[in-house]
Each structure stands twice: as structure tokens, then as C-alpha cells.
N, C-alpha and C positions, 0 to 999 in steps of 0.2 A: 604530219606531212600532208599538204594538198595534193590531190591527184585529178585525174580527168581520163577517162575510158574513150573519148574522142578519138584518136589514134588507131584501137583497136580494133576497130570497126571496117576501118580503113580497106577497101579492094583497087589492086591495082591492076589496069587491063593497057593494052599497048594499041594502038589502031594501024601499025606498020613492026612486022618482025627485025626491023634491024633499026629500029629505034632503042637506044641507051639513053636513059634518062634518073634523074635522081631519086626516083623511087627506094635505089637504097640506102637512103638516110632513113628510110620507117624503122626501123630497128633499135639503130642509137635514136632516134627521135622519141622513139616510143619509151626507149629505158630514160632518157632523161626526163621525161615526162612524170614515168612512175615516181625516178629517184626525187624530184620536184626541185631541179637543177635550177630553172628560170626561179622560180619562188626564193629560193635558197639569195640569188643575187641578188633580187629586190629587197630582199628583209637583212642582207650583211652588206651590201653595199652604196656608201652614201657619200657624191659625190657633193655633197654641201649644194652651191648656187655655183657652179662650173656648169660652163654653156652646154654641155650632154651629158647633166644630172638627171635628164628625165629615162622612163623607162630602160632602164639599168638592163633587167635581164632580159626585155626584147631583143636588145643591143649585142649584148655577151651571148646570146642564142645562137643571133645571126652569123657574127662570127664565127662561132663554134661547130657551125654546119657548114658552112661556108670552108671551113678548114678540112670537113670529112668529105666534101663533095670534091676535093681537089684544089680548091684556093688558098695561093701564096701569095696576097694581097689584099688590100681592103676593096679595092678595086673587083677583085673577084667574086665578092660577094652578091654582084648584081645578079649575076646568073641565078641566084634564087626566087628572083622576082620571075622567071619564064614560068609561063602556064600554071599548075595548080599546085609547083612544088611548097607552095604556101601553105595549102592543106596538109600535104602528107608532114611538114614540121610542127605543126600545132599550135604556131606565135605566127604574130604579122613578122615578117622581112623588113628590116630599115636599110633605110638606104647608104649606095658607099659615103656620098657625105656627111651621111648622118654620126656611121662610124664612125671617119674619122672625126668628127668633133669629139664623141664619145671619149675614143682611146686619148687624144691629145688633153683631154680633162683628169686624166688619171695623174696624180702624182705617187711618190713613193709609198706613202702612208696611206694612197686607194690601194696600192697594191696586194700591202698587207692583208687590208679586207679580201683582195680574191684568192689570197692566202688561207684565209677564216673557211671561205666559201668550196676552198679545193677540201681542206679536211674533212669538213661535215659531209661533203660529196661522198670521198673514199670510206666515211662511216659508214655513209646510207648502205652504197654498191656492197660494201664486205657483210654487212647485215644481212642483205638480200642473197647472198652464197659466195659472191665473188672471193673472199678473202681468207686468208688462211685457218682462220680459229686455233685452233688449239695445238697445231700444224707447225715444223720449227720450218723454217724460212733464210733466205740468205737473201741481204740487201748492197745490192750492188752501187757504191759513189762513184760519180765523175764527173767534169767538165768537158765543156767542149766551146769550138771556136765558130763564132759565126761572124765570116765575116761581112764588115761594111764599108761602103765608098764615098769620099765625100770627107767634108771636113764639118760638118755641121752637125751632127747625132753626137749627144748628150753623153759620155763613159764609151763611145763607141771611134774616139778618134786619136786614140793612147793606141801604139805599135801591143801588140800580144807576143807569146813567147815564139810564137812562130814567124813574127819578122810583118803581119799583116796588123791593117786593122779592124775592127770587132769589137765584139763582149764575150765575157767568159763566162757562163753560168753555170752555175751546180746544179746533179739532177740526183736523184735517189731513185733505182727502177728495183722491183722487187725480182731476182732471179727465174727464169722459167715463165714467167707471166709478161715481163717487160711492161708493169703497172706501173707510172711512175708517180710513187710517192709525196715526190716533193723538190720542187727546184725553187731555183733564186737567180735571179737575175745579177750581173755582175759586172763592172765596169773592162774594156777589153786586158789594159796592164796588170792587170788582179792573177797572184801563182795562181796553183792549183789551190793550193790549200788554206789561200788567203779566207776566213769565216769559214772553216771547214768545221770545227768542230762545236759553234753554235747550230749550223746546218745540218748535223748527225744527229745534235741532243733533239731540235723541234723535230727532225722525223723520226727518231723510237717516239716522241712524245705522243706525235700523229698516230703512227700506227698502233701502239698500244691504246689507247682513246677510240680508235677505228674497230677494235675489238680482238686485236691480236695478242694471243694468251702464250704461246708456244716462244721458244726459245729463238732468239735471234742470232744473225754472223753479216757481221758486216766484213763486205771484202771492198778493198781499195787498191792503186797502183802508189808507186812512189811518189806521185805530188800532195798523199797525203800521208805520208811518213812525218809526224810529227806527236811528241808525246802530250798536247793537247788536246788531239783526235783520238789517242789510246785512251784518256784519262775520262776522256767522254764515256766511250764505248764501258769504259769498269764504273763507272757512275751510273751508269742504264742497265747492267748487268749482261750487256751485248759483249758476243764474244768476237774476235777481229781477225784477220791475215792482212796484211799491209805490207806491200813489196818495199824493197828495200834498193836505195843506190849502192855502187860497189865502193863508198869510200872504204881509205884504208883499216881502218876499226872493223870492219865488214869483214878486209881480204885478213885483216890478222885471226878473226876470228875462223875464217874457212880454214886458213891452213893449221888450226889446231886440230883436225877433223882426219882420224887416223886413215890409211889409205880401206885398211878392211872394213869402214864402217860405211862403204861407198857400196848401195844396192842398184843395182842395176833396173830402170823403167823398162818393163815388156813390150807397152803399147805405145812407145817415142821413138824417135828416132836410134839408129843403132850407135852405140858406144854413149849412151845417153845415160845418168846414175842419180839418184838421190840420198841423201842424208842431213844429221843434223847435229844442232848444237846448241848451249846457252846462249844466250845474250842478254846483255843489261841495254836498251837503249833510251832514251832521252835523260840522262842522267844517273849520277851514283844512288840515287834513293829512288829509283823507279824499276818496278818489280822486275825480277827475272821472267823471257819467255824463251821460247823455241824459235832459234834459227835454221830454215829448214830453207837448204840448197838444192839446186838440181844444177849440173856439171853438162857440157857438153862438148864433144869435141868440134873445132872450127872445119867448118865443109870443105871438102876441097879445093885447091884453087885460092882460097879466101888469103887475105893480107895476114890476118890472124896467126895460121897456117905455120907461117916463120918466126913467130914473137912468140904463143901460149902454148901448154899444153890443151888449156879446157877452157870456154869461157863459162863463167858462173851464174846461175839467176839466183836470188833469195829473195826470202821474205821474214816477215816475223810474224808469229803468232799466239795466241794464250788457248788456244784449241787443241781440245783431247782429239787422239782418234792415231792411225797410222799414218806414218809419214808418206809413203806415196800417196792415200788417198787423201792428204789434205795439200800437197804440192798439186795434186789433178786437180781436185777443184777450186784453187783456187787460180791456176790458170782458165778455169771456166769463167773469171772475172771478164774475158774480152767478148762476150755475148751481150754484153751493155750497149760496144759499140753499134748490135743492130737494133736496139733502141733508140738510139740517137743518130742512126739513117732514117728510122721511121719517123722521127719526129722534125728530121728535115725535109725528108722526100714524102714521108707518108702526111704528112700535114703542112705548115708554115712557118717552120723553124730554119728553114735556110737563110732568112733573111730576117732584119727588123725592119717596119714600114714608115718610124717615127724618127722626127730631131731630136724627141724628150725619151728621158730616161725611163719615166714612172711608166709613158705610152705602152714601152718598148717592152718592162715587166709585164704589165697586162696581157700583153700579145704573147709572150711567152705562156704565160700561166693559162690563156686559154686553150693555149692550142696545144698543151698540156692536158688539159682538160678532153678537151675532143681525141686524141689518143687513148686513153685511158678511157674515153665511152665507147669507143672500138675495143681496148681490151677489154670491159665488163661484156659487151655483147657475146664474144668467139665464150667466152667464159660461163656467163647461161647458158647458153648452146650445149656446151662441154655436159654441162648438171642438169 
């Protein structure tokens, strides 16, 4: 790995106390330096003779700081050229034109490469302490909707399931850390679970390769209820909870579920219970696991009120352990969602910048990237 001790040298002084300035990119600037993140793009990424083939990782640099200084645009990246914030990055700044030729030269098959270049990253970082080692871990799937305007972006002008249109990408965030794994870029009509369970197989793949030794659990909601995504998860030897919709198979199997085997949750709302059961689901020849319900009665007032006694949440599982604490944590799956406000609000995920699809992955994956050099930093810090 090349390195460069440039950075560390580095003293920042202010010449007016109410000046804010980018100074705080020296941190993530200085770990991607260590990690040899720019290196890493120029040696896996190769745009052939596309008009911003040249200097790869000056380019994905720019970006990638440009994404932790607050920019939701390509446009935005100019602000890096004020005053000396060139120094405290440690690459020259290109310019937003220059970007954008860059990203609109990506197609889908570049993207992959910054797919290459995300894993070797998350190797280096967990090398260096970030990462779990030997440590069991729970990996959190989802999707999310970004949407776009305009009829001209590439997989971006198909209605989503929300009635808008967009892309729907998959992301993998590691529990508790909000490190994200490994996303994929996806056209807006795409389910949930549309390439969900080749997206689960390359991230165990990732993170064991990354150097994670310890036992994994992948949690998911109902857009990946599918015995493709199970059959993954027992291929990698990853254990699952995967919410379930209430079809009837579901409600037949609740109500074989005697009244006395209904425990009561201490720390949920009142009149709130859990229990469980077998189930067979994606087929007669696919293994038996644990259905494991939590009951609630409908709130006052509610429409519910006059029609149920209880409405039902479940899930399915192949995980040991007591049933309240595995209905708890895996309602701990909704801390994802502040994942994927940070990687809208806290970086450039609220939007895509490009008409091309490949652009549009790239811009994702970096600014992936620049997330995740903010979580390795709070995380040295921690060690």
C-alpha cells in the first residue's frame, strides 16, 4: 500500500474566530491517504479511451470530499478549489466540468470496478481496527427510493412502488456502526428484492475477505421475504430474521398458537405479547424455522378498534436464542433507516446528477464511500 505522511504535518490556524472552513476534511483526508483510497482507483479503475479516463482517482477524490464538505452536486465541488483547502486534501481539485465528463464516462461495467475498489477499501479500514474481527455482527438490507424529475435519466423514469419516480438501490449497513457494506445501484420499477439474494451472497463474500471471522445475522423487512434470499443466507452460513407479510398461510399459522403461549413484552407498549411457532416457508422441501409474532392491541380510537382483536407483526427465523430477545432485536432493523438519511442528508444520495445509469452508480458508490470515511474516522477515534 503507498502512503504519504504529507497530511500529518499539516497545522491549521484560523485568522478570524468566526470563520468555518473545510479544515475538517483533514481527518477523513488523512485516513484515506493512509488507507491509499486515490491509489486503490487508479490501479482498479479503467475507463479505456472514454473522454475522463485520465486521472481516475484525482477525480473520485474530488468527489468524495466534496460529498463530506456538504456537496449534493457536481457543481458543488467547486468550493474545494477556495483558498488552501487543496492542501489540507492532499490531491489536486478537478474541476466540476471536469467531473462531470468523468462520472458521464462510467458505464455499468466501470462501475463494477468501483465496486472492486469499495471492497479492498473496507479491507484496508477493518485491517486497520475498524472492523469486527472475530466479533459476531448483524447486517442490516434495504432499499431505498431516490427520487428523480425529468424524463431523461437512464432506470430513473419507471414509476417506483411509491407511485414517484427514481431508482431503487440496495445498501448493506453493518448494525451499530452504520458502515455501509455494499450497495448496488438499481433501476426505480425494481421490488425490493428484485437481485436481493446475489446482493447478500457478494456482501458475506465482501466482508469475510474484509477479514470478518465472527458469526453473522442478517436482518431484513418483508421486501426480502423470499426463499432465494434464505437459501443464500444457509449457503454463507449467515443466520436471518426476515419479516413476513400477513398472508393467509401466516394468519392460519398464528392462530394455531395456543392463547397460554402469549408472553407478555415488559418494555412495549401495554397489552403488547409475543410468541411463536413453526413454519415451512418458501416451499414443501425448504427447511422448518421459527415464527415468531408479536400481537398488539389496535390503539384507541383506531378503525382497527371495530374489526380485530390484535393486529399481528411476524417474522421468520433460523436463530437460536429467546424469543423476546430476538423479536427486540430484530425490530432494531429500523436504525438502518438512519443510515440512509445520512447518506442523503449527510452526503449526496438525495439525488442523482446524471441521464446515464453507469454515472448514476458511480455517484452512488462514492458517496458511499465518503460515508463510510466518516464512519472509519468516529471509529479510530473510539480505539
Amino acid at each position: 500500500m503507498r502512503s504519504s505522511h504529507s497530511l500529518d504535518a499539516i497545522a491549521v490556524t484560523f485568522d478570524d474566530e468566526r470563520l468555518v472552513a473545510d479544515a475538517g476534511l483533514i481527518l477523513p483526508a488523512t485516513l484515506a491517504k493512509h488507507l491509499g483510497l486515490k491509489e486503490l482507483f487508479d490501479d482498479h479503475v479503467d475507463l479505456g479511451d472514454a473522454p475522463g479516463h485520465a486521472n481516475v482517482g484525482r477525480k473520485a477524490m474530488t468527489l468524495i470530499h466534496s460529498a463530506l464538505a456538504g456537496g449534493d452536486s457536481i457543481d458543488d465541488a467547486d468550493a474545494l478549489r477556495a483558498g488552501s483547502t487543496q492542501a489540507v486534501l492532499g490531491h489536486t481539485v478537478s474541476a466540476p466540468s471536469t467531473l462531470g465528463t468523468f462520472v458521464r464516462s462510467v458505464t455499468w461495467g466501470h462501475a463494477r470496478q468501483f465496486d472492486k475498489v469499495a471492497g479492498l477499501l473496507l479491507g484496508r479500514a477493518w485491517a486497520a481496527g475498524a472492523g469486527p474481527g472475530a466479533e459476531p455482527f448483524t447486517i442490516d438490507v434495504d432499499s431505498s427510493i431516490v427520487e428523480t424529475y425529468g424524463l431523461k435519466k437512464q432506470g430513473g423514469t419507471k414509476f417506483t412502488y411509491n407511485k414517484v419516480r427514481g431508482y431503487h438501490p440496495l445498501l448493506a449497513v453493518v448494525a451499530g456502526t452504520g458502515d455501509v457494506v455494499h450497495c448496488r445501484q438499481r433501476g426505480g420499477n425494481a421490488n425490493s428484492g428484485r437481485g436481493a439474494a446475489g446482493f447478500i451472497t457478494e456482501t458475506f463474500n465482501r466482508v469475510r475477505a474484509a477479514g470478518a471471522t465472527g458469526a453473522i445475522i442478517l436482518r431484513a423487512d418483508a421486501g426480502f421475504y423470499a426463499g432465494t434470499v434464505a437459501a443464500a443466507c444457509r449457503a454463507a452460513d449467515v443466520r436471518f430474521s426476515i419479516t413476513v407479510k400477513l398472508n393467509p398461510a401466516i394468519r392460519k399459522a398464528i392462530a394455531t398458537i395456543p392463547e397460554d403461549a402469549w408472553v407478555a413484552i415488559p418494555y412495549f407498549l401495554d397489552g403488547a405479547d409475543v410468541a411463536e411457532t413453526t413454519y415451512r416457508p418458501f416451499g414443501k422441501k425448504a427447511p422448518l424455522v421459527r415464527l415468531i409474532v408479536r400481537r398488539t392491541k389496535p390503539t384507541p380510537g383506531s378503525q382497527l378498534a371495530l374489526l380485530v382483536d390484535y393486529s399481528f407483526h411476524a417474522l421468520v427465523t433460523d436463530r437460536q436464542g429467546e424469543t423476546i430477545a430476538i423479536e427486540a432485536d430484530h425490530r432494531r432493523h429500523a436504525v438502518v433507516e438512519d443510515t440512509i438519511r445520512d447518506l442523503k442528508y449527510g452526503v449526496g444520495c438525495n439525488h442523482m446528477p446524471s441521464g446515464r445509469f453507469g454515472a448514476n452508480a458511480a455517484w452512488l458508490g462514492l458517496n458511499v464511500m465518503a460515508h463510510c470515511d466518516d464512519v472509519h474516522v468516529v471509529v479510530a477515534a473510539r480505539v
